[in-house]
PDB file of the backbone (N, CA, C, O) and the ligand in Angstrom, with CONECT records:
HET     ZN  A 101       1
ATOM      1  N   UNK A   1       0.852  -1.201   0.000  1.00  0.00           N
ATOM      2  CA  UNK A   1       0.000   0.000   0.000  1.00  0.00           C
ATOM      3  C   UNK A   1       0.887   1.250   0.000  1.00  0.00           C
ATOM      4  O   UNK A   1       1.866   1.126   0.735  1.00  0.00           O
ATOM      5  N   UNK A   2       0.816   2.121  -0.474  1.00  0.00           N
ATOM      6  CA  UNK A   2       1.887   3.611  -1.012  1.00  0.00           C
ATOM      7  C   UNK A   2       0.668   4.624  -0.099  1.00  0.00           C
ATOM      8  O   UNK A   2      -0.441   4.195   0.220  1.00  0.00           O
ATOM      9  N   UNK A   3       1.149   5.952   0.194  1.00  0.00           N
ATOM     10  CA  UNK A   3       0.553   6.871   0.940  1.00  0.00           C
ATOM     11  C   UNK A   3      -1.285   7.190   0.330  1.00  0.00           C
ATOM     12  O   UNK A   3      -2.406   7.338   0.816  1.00  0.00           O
ATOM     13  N   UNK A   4      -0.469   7.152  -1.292  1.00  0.00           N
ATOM     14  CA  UNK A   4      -2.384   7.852  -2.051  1.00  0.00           C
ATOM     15  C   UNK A   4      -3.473   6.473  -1.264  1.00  0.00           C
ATOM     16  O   UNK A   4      -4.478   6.679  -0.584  1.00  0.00           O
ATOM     17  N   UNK A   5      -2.927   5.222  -1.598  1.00  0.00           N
ATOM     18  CA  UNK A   5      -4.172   4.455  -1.014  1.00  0.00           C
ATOM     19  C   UNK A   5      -4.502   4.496   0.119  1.00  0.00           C
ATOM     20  O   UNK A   5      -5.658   4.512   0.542  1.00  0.00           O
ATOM     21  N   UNK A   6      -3.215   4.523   0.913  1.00  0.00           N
ATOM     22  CA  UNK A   6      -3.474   4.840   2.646  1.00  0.00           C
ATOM     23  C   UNK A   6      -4.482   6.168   2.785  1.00  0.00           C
ATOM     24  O   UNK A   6      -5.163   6.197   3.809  1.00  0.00           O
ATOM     25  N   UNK A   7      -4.587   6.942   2.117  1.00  0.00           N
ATOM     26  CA  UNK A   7      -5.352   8.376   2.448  1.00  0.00           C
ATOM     27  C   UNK A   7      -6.354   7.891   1.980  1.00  0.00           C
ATOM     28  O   UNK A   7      -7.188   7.454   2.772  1.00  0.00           O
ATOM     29  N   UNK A   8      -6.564   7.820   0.773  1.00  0.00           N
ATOM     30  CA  UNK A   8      -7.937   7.338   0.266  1.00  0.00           C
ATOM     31  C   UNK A   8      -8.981   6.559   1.283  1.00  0.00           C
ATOM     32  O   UNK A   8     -10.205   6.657   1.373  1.00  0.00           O
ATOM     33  N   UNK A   9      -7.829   5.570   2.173  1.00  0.00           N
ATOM     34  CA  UNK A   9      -9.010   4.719   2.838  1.00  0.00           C
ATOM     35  C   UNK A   9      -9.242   5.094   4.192  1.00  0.00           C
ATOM     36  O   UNK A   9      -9.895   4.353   4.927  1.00  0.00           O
ATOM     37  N   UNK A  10      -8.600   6.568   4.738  1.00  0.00           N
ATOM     38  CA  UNK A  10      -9.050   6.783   5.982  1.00  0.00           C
ATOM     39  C   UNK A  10     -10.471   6.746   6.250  1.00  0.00           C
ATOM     40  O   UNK A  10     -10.900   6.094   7.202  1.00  0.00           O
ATOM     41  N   UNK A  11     -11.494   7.622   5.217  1.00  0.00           N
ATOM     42  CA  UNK A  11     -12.508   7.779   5.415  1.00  0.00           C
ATOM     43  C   UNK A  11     -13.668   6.491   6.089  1.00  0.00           C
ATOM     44  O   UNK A  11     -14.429   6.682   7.037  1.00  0.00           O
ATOM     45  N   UNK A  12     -13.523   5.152   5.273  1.00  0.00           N
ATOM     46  CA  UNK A  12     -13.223   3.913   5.605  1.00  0.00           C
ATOM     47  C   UNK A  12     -13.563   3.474   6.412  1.00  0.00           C
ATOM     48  O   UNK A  12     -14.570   2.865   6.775  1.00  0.00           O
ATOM     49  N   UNK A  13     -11.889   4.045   7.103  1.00  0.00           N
ATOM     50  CA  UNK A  13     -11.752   2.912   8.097  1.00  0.00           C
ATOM     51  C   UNK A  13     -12.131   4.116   9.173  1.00  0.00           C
ATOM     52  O   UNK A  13     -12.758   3.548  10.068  1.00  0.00           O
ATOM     53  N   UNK A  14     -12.075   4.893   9.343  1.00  0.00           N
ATOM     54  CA  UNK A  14     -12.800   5.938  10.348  1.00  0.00           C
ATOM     55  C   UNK A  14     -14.154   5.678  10.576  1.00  0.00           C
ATOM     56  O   UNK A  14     -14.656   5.887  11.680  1.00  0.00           O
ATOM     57  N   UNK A  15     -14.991   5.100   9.328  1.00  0.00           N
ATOM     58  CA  UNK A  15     -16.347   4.567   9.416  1.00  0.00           C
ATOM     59  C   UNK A  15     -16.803   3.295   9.852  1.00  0.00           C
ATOM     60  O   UNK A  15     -17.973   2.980  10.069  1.00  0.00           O
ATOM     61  N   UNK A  16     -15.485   2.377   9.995  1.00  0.00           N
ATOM     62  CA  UNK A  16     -15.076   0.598  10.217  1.00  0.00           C
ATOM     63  C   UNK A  16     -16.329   0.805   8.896  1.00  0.00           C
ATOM     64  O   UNK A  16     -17.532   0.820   9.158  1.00  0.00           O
ATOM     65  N   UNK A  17     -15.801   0.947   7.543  1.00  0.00           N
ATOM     66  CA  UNK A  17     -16.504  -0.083   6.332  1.00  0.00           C
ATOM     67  C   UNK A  17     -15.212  -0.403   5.689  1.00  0.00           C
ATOM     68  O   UNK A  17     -15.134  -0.132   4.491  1.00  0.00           O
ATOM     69  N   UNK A  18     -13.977  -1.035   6.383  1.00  0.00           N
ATOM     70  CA  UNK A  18     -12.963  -1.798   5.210  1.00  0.00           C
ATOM     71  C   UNK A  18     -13.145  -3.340   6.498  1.00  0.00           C
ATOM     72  O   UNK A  18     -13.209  -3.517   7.714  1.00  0.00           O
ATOM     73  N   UNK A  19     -13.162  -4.200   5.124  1.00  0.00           N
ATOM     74  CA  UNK A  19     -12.593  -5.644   5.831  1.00  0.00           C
ATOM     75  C   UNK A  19     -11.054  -5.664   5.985  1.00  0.00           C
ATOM     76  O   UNK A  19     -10.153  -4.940   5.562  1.00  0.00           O
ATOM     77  N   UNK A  20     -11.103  -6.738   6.730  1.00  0.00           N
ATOM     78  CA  UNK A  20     -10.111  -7.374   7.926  1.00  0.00           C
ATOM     79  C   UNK A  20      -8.578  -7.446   6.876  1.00  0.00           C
ATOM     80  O   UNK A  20      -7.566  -7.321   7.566  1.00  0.00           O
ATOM     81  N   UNK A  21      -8.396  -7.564   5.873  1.00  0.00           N
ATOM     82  CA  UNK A  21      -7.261  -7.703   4.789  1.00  0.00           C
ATOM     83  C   UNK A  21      -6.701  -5.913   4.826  1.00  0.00           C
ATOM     84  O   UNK A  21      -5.508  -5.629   4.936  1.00  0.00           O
ATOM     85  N   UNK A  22      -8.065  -4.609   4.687  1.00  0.00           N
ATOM     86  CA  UNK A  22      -7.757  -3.520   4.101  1.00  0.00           C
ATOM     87  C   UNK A  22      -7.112  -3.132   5.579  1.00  0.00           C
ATOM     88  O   UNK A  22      -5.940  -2.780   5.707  1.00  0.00           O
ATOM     89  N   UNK A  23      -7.925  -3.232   6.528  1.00  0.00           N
ATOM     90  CA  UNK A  23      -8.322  -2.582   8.186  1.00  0.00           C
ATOM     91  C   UNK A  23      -6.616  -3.165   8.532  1.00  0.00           C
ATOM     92  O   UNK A  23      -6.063  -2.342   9.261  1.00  0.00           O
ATOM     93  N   UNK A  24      -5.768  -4.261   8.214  1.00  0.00           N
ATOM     94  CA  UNK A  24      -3.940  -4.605   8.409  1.00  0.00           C
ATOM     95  C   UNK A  24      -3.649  -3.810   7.795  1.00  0.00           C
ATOM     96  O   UNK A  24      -3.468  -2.704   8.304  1.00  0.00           O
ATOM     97  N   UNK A  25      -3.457  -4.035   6.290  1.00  0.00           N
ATOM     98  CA  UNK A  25      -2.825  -3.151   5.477  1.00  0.00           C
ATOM     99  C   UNK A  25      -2.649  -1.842   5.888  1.00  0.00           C
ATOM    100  O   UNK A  25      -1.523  -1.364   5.755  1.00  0.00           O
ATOM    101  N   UNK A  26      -3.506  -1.187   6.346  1.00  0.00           N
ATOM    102  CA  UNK A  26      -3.712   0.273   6.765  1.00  0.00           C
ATOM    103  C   UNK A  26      -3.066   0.908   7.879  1.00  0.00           C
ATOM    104  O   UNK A  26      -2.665   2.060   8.041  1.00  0.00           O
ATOM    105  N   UNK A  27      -3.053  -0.946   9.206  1.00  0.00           N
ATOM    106  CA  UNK A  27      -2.277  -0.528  10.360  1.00  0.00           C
ATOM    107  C   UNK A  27      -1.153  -0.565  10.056  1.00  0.00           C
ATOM    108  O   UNK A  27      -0.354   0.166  10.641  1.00  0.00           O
ATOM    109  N   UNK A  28      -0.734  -1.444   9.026  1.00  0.00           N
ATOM    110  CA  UNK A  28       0.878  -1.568   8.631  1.00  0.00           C
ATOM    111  C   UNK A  28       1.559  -0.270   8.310  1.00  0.00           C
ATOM    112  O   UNK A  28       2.486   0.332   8.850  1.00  0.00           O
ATOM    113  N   UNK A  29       0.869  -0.047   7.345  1.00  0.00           N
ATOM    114  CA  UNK A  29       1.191   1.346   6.717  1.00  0.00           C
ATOM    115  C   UNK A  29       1.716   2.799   7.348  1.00  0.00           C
ATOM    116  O   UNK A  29       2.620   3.608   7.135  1.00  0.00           O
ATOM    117  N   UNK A  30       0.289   2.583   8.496  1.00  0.00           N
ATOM    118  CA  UNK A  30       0.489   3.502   9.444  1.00  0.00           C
ATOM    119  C   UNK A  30       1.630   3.765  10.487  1.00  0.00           C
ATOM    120  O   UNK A  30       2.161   4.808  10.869  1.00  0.00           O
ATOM    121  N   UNK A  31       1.815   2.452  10.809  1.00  0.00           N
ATOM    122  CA  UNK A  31       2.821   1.898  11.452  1.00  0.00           C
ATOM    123  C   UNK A  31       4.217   2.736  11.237  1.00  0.00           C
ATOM    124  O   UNK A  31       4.888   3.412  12.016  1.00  0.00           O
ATOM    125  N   UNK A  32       4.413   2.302   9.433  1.00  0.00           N
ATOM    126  CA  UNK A  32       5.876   2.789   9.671  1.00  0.00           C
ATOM    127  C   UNK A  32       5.761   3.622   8.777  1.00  0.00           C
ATOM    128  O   UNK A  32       6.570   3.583   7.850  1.00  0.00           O
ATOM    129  N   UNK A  33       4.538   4.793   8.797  1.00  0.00           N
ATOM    130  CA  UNK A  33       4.678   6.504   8.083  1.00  0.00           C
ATOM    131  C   UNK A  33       4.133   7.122   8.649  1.00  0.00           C
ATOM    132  O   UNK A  33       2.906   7.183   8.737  1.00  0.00           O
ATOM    133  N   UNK A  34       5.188   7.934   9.348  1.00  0.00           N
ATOM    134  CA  UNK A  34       4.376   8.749  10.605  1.00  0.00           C
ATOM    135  C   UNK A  34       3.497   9.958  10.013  1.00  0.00           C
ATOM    136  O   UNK A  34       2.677  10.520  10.739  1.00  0.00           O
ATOM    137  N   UNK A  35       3.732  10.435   8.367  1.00  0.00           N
ATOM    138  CA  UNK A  35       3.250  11.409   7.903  1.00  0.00           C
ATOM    139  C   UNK A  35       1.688  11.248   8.071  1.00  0.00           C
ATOM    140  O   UNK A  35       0.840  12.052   8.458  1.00  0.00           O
ATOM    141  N   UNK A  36       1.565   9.553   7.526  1.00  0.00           N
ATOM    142  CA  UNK A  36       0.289   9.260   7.312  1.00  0.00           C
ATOM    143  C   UNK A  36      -0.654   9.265   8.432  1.00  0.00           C
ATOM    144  O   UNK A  36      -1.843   9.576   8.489  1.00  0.00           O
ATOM    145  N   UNK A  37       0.588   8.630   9.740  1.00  0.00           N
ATOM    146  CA  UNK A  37      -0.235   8.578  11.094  1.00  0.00           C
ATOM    147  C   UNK A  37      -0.327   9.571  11.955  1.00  0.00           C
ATOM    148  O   UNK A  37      -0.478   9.316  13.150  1.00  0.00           O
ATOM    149  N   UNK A  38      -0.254  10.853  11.503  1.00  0.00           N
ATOM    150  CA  UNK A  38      -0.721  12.293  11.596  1.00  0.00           C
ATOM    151  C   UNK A  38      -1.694  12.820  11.120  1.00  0.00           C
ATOM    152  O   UNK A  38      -2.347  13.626  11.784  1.00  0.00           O
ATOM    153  N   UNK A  39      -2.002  12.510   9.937  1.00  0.00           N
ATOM    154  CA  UNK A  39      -2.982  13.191   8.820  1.00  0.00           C
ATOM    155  C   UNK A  39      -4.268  11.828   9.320  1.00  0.00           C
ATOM    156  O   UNK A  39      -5.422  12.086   9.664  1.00  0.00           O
ATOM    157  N   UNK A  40      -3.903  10.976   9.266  1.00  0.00           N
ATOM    158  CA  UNK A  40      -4.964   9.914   9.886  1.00  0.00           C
ATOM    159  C   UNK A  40      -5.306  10.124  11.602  1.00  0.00           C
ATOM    160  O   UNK A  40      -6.409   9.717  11.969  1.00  0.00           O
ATOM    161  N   UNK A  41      -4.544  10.642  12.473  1.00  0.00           N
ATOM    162  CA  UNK A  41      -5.079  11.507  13.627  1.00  0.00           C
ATOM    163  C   UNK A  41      -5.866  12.233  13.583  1.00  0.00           C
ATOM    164  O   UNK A  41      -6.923  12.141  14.208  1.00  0.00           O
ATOM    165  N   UNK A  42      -5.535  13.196  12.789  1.00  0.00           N
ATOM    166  CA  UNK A  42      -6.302  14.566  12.093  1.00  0.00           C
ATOM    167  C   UNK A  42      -7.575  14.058  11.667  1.00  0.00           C
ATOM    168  O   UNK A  42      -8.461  14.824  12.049  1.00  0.00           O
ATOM    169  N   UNK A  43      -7.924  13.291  11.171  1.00  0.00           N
ATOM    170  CA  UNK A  43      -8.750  13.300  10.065  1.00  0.00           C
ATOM    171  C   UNK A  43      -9.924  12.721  10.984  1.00  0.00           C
ATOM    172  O   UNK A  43     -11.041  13.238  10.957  1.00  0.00           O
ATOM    173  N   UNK A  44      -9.554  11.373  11.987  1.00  0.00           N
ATOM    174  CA  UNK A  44     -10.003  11.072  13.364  1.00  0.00           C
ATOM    175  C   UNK A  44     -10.357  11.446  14.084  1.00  0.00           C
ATOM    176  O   UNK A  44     -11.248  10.881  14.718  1.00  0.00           O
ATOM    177  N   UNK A  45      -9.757  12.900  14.496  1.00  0.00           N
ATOM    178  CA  UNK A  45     -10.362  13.834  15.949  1.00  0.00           C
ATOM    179  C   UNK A  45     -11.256  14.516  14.777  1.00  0.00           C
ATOM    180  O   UNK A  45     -12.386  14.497  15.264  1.00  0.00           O
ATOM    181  N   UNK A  46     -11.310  14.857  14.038  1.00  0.00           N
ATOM    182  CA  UNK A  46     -12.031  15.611  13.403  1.00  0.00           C
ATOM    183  C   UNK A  46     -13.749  15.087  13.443  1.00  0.00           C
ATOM    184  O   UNK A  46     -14.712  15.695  13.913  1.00  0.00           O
ATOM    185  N   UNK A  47     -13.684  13.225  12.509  1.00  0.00           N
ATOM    186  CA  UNK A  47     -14.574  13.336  12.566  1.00  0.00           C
ATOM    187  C   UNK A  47     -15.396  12.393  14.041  1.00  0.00           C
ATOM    188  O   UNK A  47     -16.549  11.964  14.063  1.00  0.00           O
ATOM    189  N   UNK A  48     -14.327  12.292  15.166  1.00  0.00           N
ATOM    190  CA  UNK A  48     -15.087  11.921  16.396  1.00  0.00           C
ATOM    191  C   UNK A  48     -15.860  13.451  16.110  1.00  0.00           C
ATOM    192  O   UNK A  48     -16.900  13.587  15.465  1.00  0.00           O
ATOM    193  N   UNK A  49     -15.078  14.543  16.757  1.00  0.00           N
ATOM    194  CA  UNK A  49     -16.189  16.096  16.920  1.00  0.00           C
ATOM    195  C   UNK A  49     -17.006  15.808  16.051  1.00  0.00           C
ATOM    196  O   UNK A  49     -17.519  14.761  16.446  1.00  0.00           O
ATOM    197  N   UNK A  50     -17.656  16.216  14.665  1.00  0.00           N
ATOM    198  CA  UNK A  50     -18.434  16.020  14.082  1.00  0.00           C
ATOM    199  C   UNK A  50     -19.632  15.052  14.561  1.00  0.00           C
ATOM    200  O   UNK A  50     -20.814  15.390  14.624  1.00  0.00           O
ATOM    201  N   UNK A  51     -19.158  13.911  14.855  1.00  0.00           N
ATOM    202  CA  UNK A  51     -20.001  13.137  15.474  1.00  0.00           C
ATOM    203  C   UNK A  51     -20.740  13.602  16.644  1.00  0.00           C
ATOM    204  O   UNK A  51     -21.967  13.628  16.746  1.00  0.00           O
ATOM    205  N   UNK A  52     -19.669  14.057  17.738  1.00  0.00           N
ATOM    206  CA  UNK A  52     -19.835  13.798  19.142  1.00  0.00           C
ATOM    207  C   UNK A  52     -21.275  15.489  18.742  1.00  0.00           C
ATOM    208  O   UNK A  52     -22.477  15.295  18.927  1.00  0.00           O
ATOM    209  N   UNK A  53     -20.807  16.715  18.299  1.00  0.00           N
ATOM    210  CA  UNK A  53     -21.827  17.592  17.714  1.00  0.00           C
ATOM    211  C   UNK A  53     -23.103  16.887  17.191  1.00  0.00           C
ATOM    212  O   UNK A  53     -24.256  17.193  17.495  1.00  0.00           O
ATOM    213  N   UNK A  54     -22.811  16.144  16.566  1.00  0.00           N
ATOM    214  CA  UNK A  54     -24.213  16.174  15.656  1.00  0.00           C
ATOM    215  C   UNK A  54     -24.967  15.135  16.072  1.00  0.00           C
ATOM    216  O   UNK A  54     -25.944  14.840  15.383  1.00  0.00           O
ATOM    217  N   UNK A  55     -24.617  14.225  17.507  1.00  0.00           N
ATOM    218  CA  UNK A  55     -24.859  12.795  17.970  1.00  0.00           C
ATOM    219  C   UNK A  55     -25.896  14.021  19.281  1.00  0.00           C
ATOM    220  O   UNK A  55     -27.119  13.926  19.388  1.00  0.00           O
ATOM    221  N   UNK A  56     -25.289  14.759  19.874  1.00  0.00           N
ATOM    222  CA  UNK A  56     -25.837  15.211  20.790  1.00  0.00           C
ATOM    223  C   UNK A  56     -26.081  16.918  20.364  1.00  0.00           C
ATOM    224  O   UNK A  56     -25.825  17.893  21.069  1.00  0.00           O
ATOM    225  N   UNK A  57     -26.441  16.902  19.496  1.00  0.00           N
ATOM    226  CA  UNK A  57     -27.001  18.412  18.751  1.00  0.00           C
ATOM    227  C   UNK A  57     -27.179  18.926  19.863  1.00  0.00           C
ATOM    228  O   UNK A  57     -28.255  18.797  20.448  1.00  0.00           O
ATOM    229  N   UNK A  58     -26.005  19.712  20.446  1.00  0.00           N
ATOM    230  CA  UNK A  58     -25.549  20.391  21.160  1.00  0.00           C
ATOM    231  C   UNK A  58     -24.829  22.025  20.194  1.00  0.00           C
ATOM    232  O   UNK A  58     -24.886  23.221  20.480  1.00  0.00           O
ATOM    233  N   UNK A  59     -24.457  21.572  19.490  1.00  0.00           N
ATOM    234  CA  UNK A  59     -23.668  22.353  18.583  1.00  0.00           C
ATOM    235  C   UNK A  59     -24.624  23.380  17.721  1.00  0.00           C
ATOM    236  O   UNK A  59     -25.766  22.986  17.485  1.00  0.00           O
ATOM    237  N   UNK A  60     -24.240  24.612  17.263  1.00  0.00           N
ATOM    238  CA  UNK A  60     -25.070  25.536  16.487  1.00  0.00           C
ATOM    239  C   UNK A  60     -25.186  24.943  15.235  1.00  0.00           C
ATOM    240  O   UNK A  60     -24.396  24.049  14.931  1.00  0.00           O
ATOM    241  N   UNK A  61     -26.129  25.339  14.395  1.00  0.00           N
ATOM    242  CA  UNK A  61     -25.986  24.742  12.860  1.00  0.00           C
ATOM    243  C   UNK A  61     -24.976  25.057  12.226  1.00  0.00           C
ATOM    244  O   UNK A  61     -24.438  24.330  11.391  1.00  0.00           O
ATOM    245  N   UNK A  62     -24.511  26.454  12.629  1.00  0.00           N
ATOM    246  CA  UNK A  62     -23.501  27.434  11.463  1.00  0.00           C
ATOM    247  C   UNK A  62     -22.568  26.448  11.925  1.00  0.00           C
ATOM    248  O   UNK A  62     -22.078  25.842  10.972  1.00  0.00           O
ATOM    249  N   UNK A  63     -22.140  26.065  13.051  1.00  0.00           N
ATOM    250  CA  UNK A  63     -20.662  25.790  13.534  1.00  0.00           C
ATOM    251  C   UNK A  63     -20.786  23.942  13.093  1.00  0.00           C
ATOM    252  O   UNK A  63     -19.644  23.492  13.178  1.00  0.00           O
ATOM    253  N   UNK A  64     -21.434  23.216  12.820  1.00  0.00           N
ATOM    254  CA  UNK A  64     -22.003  21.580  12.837  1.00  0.00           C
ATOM    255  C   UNK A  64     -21.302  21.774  11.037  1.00  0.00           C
ATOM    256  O   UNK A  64     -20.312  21.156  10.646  1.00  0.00           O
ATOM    257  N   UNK A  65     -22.177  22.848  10.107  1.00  0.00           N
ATOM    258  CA  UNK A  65     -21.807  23.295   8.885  1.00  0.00           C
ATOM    259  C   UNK A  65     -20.228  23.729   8.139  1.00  0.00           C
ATOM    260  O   UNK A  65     -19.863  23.560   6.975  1.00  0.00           O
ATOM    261  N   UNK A  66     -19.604  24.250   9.135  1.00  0.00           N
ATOM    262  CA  UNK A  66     -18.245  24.839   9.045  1.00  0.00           C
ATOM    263  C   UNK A  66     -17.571  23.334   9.129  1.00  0.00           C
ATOM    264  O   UNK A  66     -16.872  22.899   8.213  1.00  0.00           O
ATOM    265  N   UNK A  67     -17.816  22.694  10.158  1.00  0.00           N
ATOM    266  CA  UNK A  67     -17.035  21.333   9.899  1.00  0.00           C
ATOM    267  C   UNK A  67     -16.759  20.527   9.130  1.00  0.00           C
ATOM    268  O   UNK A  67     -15.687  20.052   8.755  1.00  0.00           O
ATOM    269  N   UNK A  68     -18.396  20.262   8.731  1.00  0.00           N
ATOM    270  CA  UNK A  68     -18.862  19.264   7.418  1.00  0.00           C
ATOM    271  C   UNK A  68     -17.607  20.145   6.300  1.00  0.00           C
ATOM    272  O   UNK A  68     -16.640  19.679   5.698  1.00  0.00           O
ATOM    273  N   UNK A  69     -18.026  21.249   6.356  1.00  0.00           N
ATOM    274  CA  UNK A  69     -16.852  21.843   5.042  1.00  0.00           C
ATOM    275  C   UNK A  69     -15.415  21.486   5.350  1.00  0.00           C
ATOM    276  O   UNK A  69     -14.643  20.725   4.766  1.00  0.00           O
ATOM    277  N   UNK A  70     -15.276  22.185   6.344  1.00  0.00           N
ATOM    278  CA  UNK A  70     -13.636  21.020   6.399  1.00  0.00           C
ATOM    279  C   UNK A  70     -13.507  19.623   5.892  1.00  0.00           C
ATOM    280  O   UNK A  70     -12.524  19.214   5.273  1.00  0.00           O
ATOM    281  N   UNK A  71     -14.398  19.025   6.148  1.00  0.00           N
ATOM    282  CA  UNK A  71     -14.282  17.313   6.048  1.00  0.00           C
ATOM    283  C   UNK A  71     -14.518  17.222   4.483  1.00  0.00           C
ATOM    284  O   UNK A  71     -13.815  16.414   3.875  1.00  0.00           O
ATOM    285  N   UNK A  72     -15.281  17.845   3.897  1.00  0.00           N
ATOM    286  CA  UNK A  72     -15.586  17.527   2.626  1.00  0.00           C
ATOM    287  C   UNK A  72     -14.869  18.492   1.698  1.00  0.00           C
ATOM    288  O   UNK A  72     -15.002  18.389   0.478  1.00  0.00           O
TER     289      UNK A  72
HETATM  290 ZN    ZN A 101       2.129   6.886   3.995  1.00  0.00          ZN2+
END
């Protein structure tokens, strides 16, 4: 697996929709590229908040909205 596929499949595996073959590959990867296992942190805290906002609509719309745009 090279970095483009590792990124490609954060979304993924942030969602647990990769099987048990992609969900290694990914820890491997991560394992020994710390670039990736930064940007895959990132991408993680991001969308726990998103969640943890929009799970307990606690959060304003404008600010729930500003996120989604980051993420997408
Ligand atoms: Zn990488």
């Amino acid at each position: 697996m090279n970095c483009n596929d590792c990124v490609e499949k954060f979304d993924r595996y942030v969602d647990r929709e990769l099987n048990n073959t992609e969900v290694l590959e990914l820890k491997l990867h991560l394992e020994g590229c710390p670039p990736c296992a930064d940007q895959y942190e990132f991408q993680a805290s991001l969308k726990r908040l998103v969640k943890v906002c929009c799970d307990k609509d606690t959060a304003p719309a404008a600010f729930r909205e500003k996120l989604r745009q980051i993420l997408l």
